[in-house]
C-alpha positions in Angstrom: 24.4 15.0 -2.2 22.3 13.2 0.2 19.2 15.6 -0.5 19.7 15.7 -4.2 16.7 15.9 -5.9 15.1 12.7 -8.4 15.2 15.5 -11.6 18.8 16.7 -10.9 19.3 13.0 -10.0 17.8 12.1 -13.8 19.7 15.0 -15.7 23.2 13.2 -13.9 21.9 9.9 -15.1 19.4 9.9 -18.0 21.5 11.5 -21.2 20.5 10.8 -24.0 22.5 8.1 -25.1 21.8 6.3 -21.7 18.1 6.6 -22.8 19.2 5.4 -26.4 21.7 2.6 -25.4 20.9 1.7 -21.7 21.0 -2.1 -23.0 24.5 -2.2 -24.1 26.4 1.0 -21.5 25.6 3.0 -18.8 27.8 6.0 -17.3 29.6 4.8 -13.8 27.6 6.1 -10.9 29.8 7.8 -8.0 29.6 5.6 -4.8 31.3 4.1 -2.1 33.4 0.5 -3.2 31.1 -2.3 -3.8 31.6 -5.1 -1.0 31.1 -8.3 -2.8 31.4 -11.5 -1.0 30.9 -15.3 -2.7 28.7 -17.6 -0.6 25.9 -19.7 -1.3 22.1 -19.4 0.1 19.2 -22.0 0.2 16.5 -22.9 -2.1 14.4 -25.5 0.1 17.1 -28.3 -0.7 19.4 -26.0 -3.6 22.1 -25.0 -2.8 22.7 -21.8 -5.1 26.4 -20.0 -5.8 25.7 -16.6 -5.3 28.2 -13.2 -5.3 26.6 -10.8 -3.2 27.3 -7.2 -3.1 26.4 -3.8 -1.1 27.9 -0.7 -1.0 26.2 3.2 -0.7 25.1 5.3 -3.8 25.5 8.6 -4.6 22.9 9.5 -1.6 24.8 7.4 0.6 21.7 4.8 0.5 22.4 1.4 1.4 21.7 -0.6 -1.6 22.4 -5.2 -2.7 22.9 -7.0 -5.2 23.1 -10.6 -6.0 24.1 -12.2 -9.2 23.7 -16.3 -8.8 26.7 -18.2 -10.4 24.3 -19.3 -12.8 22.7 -16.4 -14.3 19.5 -16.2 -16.7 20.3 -12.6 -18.0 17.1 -10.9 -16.2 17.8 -8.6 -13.4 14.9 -7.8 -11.1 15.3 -4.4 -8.7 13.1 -4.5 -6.0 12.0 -1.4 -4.3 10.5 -1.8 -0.9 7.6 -0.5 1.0 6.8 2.7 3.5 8.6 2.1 6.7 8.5 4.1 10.1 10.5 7.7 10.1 11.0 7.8 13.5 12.1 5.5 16.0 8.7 4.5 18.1 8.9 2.9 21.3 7.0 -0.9 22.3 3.3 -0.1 21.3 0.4 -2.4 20.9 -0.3 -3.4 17.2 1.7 -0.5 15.8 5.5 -1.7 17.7 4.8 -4.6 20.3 8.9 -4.5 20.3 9.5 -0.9 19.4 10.9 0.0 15.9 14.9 1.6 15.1 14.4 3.4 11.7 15.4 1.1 8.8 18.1 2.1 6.3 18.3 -1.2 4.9 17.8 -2.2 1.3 15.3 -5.2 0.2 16.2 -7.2 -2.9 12.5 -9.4 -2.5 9.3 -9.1 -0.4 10.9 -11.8 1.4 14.2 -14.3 2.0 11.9 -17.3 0.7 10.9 -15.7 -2.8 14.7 -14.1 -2.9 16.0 -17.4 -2.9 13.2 -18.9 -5.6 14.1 -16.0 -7.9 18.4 -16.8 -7.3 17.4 -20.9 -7.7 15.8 -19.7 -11.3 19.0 -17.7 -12.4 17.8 -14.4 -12.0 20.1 -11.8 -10.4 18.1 -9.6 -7.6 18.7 -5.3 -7.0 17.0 -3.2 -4.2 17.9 -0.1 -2.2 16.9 2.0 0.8 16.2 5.4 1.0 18.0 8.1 3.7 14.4 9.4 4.8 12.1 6.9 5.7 8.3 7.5 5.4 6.3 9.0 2.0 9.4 9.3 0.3 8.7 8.6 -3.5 11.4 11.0 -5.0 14.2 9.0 -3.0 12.8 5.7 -3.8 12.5 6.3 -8.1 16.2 7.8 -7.6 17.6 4.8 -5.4 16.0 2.3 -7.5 17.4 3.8 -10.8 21.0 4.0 -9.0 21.3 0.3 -8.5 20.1 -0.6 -11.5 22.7 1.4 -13.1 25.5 0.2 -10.6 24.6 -3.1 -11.4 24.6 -2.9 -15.3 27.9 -1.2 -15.1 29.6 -4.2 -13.4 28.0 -6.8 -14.6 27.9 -6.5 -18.5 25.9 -9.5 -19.2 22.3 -8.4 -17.8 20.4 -8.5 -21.0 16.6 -7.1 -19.4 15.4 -5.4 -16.0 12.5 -6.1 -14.4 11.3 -3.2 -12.2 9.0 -4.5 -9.1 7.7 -3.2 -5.7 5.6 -3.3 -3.1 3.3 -0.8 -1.8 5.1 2.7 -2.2 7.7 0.4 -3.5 5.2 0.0 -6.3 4.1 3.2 -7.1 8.0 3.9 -7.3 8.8 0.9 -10.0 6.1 2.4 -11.3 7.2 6.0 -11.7 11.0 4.8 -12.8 9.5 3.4 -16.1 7.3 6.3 -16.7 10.1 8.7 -16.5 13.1 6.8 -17.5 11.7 5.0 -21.2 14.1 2.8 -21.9 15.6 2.0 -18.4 13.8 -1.2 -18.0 11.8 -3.5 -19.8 8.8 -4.7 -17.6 7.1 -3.7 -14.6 5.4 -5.4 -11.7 3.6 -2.8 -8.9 2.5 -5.1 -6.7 0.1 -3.4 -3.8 0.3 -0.2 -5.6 0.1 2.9 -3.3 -1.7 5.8 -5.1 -0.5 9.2 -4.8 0.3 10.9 -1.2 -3.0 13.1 -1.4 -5.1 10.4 -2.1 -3.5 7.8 0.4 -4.0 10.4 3.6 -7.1 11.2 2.5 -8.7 7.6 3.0 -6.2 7.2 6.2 -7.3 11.1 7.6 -11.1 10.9 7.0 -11.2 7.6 9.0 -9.1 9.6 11.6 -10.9 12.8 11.7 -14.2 10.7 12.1 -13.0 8.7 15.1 -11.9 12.1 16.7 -14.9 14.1 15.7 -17.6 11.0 17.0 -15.4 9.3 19.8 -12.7 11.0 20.9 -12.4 14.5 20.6 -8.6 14.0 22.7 -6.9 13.4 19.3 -5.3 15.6 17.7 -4.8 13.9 14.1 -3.4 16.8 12.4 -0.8 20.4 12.7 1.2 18.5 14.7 3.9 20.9 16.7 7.6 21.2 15.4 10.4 19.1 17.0 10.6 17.4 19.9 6.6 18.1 20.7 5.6 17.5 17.9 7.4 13.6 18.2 5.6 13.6 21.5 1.8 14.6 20.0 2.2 12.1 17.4 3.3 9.3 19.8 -0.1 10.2 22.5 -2.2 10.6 19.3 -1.4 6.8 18.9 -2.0 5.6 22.3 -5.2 7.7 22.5 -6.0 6.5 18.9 -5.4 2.0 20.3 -7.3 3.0 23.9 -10.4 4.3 21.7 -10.5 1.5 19.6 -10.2 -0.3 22.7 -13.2 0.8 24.1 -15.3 0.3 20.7 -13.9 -2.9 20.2 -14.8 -4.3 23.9 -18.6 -2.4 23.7 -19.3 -4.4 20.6 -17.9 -7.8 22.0 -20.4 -6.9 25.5 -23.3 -6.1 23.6 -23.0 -6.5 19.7 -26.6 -6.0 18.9 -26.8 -2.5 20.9 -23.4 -1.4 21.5 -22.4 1.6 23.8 -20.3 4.8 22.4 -16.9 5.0 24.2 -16.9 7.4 27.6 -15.0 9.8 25.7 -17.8 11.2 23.0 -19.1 14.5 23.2 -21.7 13.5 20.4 -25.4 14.3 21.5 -27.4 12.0 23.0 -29.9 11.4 19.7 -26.6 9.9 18.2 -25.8 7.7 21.4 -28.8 6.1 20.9 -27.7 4.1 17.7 -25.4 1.5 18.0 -21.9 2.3 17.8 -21.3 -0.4 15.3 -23.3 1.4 13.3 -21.7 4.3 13.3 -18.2 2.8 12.8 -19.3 1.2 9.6 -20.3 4.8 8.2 -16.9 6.0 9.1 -15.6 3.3 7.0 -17.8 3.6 4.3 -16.7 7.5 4.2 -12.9 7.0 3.7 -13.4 3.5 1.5 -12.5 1.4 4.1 -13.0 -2.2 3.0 -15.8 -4.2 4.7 -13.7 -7.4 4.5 -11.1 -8.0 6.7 -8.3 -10.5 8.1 -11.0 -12.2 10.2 -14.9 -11.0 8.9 -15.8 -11.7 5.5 -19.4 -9.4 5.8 -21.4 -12.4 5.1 -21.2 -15.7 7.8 -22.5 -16.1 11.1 -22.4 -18.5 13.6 -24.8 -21.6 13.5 -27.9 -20.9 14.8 -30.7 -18.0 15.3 -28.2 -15.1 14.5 -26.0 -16.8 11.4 -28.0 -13.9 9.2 -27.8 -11.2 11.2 -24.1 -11.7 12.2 -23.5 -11.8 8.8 -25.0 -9.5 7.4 -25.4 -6.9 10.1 -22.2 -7.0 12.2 -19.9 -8.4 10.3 -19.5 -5.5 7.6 -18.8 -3.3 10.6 -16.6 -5.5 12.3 -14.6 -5.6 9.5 -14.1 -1.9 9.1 -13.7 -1.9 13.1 -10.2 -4.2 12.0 -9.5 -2.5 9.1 -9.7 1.0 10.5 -7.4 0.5 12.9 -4.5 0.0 11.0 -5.9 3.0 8.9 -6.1 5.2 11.8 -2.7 4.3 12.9 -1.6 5.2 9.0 -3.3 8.3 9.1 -1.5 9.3 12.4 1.7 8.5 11.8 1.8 9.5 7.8 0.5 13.3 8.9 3.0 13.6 11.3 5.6 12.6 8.6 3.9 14.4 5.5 3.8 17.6 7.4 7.4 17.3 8.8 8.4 16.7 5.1 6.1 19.1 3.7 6.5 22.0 6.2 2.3 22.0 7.1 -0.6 20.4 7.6 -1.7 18.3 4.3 -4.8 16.6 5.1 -8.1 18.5 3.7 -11.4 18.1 4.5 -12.5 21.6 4.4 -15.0 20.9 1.5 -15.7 17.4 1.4 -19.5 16.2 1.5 -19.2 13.0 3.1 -23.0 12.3 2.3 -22.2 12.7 -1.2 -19.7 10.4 -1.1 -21.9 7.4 0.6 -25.0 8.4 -1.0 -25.6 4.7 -2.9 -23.9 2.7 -0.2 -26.7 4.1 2.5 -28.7 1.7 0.6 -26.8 -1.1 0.1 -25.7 -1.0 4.1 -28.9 -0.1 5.4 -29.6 -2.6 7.9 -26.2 -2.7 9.0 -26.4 1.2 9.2 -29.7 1.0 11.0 -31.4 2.3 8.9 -30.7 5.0 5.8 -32.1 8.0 7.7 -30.0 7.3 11.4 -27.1 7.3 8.6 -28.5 10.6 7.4 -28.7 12.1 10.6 -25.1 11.2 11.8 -23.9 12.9 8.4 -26.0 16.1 9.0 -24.3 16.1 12.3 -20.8 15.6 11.2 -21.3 18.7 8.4 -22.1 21.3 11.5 -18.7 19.8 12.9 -15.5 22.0 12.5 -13.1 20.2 10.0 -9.3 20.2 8.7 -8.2 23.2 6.6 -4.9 22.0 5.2 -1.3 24.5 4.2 -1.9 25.5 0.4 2.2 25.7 0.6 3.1 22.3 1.8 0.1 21.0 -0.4 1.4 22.2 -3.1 5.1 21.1 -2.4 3.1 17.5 -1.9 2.0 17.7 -5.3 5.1 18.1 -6.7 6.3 14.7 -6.3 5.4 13.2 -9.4 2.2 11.7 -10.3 1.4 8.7 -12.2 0.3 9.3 -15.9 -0.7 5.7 -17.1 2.2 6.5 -19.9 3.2 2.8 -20.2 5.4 2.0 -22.7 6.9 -1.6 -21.4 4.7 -4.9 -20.4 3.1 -4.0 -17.0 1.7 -6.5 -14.5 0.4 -5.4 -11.4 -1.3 -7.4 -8.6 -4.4 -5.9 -6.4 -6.2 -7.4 -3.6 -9.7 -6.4 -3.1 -9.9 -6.1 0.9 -6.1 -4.0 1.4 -6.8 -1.6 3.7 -3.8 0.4 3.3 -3.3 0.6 -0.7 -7.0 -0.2 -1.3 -7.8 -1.8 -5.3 -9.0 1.5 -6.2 -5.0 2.6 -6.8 -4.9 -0.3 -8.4 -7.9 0.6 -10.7 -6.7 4.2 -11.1 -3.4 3.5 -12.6 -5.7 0.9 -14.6 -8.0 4.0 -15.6 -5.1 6.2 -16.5 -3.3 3.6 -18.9 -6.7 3.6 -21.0 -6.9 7.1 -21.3 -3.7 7.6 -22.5 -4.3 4.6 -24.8 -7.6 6.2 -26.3 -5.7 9.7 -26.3 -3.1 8.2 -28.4 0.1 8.6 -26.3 0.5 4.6 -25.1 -0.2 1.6 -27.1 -2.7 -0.9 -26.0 -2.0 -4.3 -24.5 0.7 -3.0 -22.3 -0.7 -3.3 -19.0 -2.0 -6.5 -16.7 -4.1 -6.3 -13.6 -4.4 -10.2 -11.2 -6.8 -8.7 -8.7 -6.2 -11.1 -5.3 -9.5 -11.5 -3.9 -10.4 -13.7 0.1 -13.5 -16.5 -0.6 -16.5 -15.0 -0.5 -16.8 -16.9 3.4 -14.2 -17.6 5.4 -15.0 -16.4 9.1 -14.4 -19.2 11.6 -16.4 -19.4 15.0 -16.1 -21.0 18.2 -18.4 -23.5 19.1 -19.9 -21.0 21.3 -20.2 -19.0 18.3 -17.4 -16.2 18.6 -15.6 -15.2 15.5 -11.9 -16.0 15.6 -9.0 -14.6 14.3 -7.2 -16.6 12.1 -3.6 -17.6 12.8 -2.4 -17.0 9.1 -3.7 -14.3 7.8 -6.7 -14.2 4.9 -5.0 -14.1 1.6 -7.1 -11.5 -0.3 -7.1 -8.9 2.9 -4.9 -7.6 4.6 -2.1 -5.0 3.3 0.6 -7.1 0.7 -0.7 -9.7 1.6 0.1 -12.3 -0.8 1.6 -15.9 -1.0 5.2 -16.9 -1.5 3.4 -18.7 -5.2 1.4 -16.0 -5.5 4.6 -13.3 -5.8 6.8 -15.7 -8.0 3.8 -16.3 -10.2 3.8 -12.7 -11.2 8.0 -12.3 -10.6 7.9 -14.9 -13.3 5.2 -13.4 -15.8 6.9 -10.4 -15.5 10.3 -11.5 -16.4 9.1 -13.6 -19.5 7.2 -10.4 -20.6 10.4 -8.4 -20.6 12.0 -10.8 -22.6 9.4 -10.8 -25.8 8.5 -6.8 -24.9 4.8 -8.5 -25.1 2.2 -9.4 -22.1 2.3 -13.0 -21.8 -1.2 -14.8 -23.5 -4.2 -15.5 -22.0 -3.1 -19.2 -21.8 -0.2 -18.3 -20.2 -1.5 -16.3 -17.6 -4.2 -18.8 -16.5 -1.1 -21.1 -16.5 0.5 -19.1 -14.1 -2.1 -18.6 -11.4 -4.4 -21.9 -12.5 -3.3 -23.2 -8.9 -3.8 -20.0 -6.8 -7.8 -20.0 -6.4 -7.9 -16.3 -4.7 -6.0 -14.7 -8.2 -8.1 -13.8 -11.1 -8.1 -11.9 -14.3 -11.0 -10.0 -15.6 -11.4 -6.8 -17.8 -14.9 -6.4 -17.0 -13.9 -6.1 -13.4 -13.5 -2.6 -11.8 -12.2 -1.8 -8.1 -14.1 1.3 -6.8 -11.6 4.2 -6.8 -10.5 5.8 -3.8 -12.6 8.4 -2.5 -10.3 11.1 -3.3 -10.7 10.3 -6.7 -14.4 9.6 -7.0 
């Protein structure tokens, strides 16, 4: 049964008396013996009794659970993020050790918060998936199995909690939207929006780097089997060596930085800064223009403090961000169109001036100027783009989508700068929930949004005035990038909400986060979508 599919997978599960009585029994799920072992783990100085179990489900994925000796009724099950689908050899930034495909299940973002959550009395679920990568379908159905393996031998969990990270969020996300009644709050943390709307941020950046700097990428129709493996792994080391070059040009001369020796664009274009042209790539696919170590508005001390900041540093930032969405984009094509059986990535039709028409004003001095923009677009429409496979498209699509149908207290958590699952999937799911509010299919005050945002200035500089990377990354960038406080602040909201079916007050909340300065609440506050779905 190891390819079963999530709706055959539901009809097995989800009759209706589960849906009707899922809080007092649930039908045994076919697997391989539990393994359950008593021991104790640490809590800073708490020493907490623990039974721990793991066994395989009905896919044969790996999946844990741990019930603490002193139990608070609330079961949490975790579903973890994307992870690698092949094995990858030592590579800068994307590997430095290599990476072995991971089978293994998650119970917590981490063994710190895992053992806050056990110290509180709450019992912890998670599973892994048989195929790694953009696999949504296995990670609803994996998540539903424990939770039912786990209510079947321990009678006395009273309320589930349903929380994730990045895919791991859109999948707690999609369990409660198709199983009403399996659990009784969610928390999406990082949210990854759908597959179509994810590579199209990742491939845009892609296709831009290849079309401007480096036509020796491939990016996309990657060739079956062995070959295929092979394209994908150059297309990353051509992918780090061009980034390479852009990143050392602007370091040499930051004010008028050379294109990389591998362009074919014309010379007109060659003439403006590469920076420059970086930003517009990032501005294209909604790359953010804060990152890990440029916050698009400090400079050095001095003469340049202004035009650092607001000149190079927005493009710097997408220089850092893009990278990690380049490397996305090369590695989640090759998977998607493995999976999918074609190419998925689409940019047959998209106007890209379209898409940054305000922003040419609002970066025009770090753009050089609205009309160099303007002529780096018109040259990027004459230039041949991606046509993707209607078929594998279409077989994409059939994963399911979000609906915003929320019917139990929802709290998701957003940063503003994640360059992987951008605040705009945040913002969607946001965007959907209303309409099915105002369309009369959800209730209102179901769903939460703690948007995680950096301080508007936090790049460092060297006292001969050289930005420098921070050794602990900016809270409010990067991709999950969140506090150990941070995550049991919403853990915590989350469980309570499942316990009176109500979000927690306004009092409550501000409780919760009043000591984590980078969280913040506001309805009036709205992430910019994704490009896909602007």
């Amino acid at each position: 049964m190891k390819n079963l599919k999530l709706t055959k997978g539901l009809v097995a599960l989800s009759s209706a008396a589960l849906i009707a009585a899922f809080t007092v029994a649930v039908p045994t799920v076919a697997r391989a013996a539990d393994d359950c072992q008593e021991t104790t783990i640490l809590s800073g100085i708490k020493v907490v009794d623990i039974e721990k179990c793991t066994g395989t489900d009905m896919n044969k994925s790996k999946y844990e659970i741990i019930m603490p000796a002193k139990f608070n009724g609330t079961l949490m099950v975790y579903s973890h993020g994307i992870r690698y689908n092949v094995n990858l050899p030592a590579i800068p930034v994307v590997a430095p050790k290599g990476s072995l495909i991971n089978y293994a299940a998650d119970v917590a973002p981490s063994e710190e918060v895992a053992a806050a959550l056990l110290a509180q009395g709450f019992a912890l679920a998670g599973a892994g998936v048989q195929n790694q990568g953009w696999n949504l379908e296995e990670s609803v159905e994996s998540a539903l199995q424990v939770l039912t393996i786990a209510r079947d031998k321990y009678s006395k969990i009273n309320k589930v909690v349903t929380w994730g990270n990045s895919l791991g969020g859109l999948a707690a996300q999609s369990l409660a939207e198709q199983m009403p009644g399996a659990v009784d709050a969610v928390a999406p943390m990082c949210i990854a929006d759908s597959a179509q709307a994810e590579i199209t941020m990742a491939g845009d950046f892609l296709w831009g780097m290849k079309t401007l700097f480096n036509p020796a990428i491939k990016g996309t129709n990657y060739s079956a089997g062995q070959a295929g493996y092979v394209e994908m792994l150059t297309d990353l080391g051509t992918v780090l060596t061009t980034l390479g070059a852009l990143s050392a040009a602007i370091a040499a001369n930051p004010t008028a930085p050379a294109w990389p020796s591998t362009t074919t664009a014309p010379a007109a274009l060659q003439a403006l800064p590469v920076r420059s042209v970086v930003l517009l790539l990032g501005l294209m696919a909604g790359i953010p223009t804060q990152s890990n170590t440029y916050d698009a508005s400090s400079g050095p001390a001095g003469a340049s403090e202004t035009t650092f900041g607001l000149v190079l540093s927005p493009a710097l930032a997408v220089l850092e961000n893009g990278a990690e969405a380049a490397i996305l984009a090369v590695i989640a094509n090759y998977d998607m169109e493995v999976r999918y059986g074609g190419v998925v990535f689409d940019n047959s039709t998209t106007n890209y001036a379209a898409r940054v028409a305000e922003e040419l004003d609002q970066f025009a001095a770090p753009l050089t100027g609205r009309s160099n923009a303007t002529a780096v677009l018109g040259y990027l429409s004459l230039m041949p783009r991606v046509k993707a496979n209607a078929a594998a498209v279409a077989k994409m699509n059939s994963v399911y989508q979000l609906q915003g149908k929320i019917e139990v207290p929802t709290i998701q958590l957003a940063a503003t700068a994640d360059q992987i699952a951008p605040a705009g999937a945040a913002q969607y799911l946001k965007n959907q929930y209303e309409a099915s509010v105002a369309s009369g299919v959800s209730k209102s005050g179901k769903l939460l949004t703690i948007w995680n945002k950096p301080d508007d200035s936090y790049t460092q500089f060297s006292s001969a005035g050289a930005p420098i990377t921070p050794a602990v990354k900016t809270n409010g960038t990067g991709h999950c990038n969140y506090t150990t406080s941070q995550i049991l602040a919403i853990a915590k909201l989350a469980a309570s909400a499942a316990k009176t079916g109500k979000l927690p007050s306004n009092s409550a909340v501000k409780a919760a986060i009043k000591n984590e300065p980078n969280l913040f609440v506001d309805p009036n506050f709205a992430a910019p979508l994704l490009k896909f779905r602007q």
